[in-house]
C-alpha positions as CSV (number, residue, x, y, z in Angstrom):
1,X,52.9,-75.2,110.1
2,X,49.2,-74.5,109.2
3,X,46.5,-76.5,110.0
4,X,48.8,-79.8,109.9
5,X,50.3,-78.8,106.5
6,X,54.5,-78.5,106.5
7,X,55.7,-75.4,105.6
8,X,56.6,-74.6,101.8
9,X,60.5,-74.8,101.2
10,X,62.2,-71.5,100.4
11,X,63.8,-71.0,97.2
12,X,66.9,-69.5,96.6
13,X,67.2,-66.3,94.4
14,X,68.6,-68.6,91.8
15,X,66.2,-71.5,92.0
16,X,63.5,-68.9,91.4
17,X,61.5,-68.7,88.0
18,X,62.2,-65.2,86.0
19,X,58.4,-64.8,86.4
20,X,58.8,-65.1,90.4
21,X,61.7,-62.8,90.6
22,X,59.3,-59.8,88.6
23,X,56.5,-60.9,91.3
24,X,59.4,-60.4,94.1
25,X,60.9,-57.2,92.7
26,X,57.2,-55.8,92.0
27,X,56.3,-56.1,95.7
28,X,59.1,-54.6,96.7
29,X,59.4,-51.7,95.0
30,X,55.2,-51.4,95.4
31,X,56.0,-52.1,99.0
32,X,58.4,-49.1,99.1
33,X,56.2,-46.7,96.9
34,X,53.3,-47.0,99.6
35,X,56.0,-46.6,102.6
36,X,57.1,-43.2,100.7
37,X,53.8,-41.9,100.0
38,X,50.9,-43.0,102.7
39,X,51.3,-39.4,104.3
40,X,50.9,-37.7,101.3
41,X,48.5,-39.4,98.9
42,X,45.5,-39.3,101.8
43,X,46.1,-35.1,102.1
44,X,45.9,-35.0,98.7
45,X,42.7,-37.3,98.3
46,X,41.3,-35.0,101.3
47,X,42.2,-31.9,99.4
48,X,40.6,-33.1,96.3
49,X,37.4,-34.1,98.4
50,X,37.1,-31.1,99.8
51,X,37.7,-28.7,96.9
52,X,34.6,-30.3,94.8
């Protein structure tokens, strides 16, 4: 509960609009994307920095 308001309901995979089950997929897979490569992508952002 937040500042005296009830919490929102969770919806079931099934009760879920198509558009919100893009939204949920998108996170996810954007979620695993930056888990994969937030050791690489700054070296290579340093490395491009550095080699101007």
């Amino acid at each position: 509960m937040m500042f005296g308001r009830p919490a929102v309901p969770q919806a079931t995979w099934e009760e879920k609009y198509f558009y919100q089950k893009l939204h949920h997929l998108f996170d996810h897979a954007a979620d695993w994307f930056v888990t994969k490569v937030n050791w690489w992508m700054p070296s290579i952002g340093a490395g491009m920095v550095l080699s101007l």
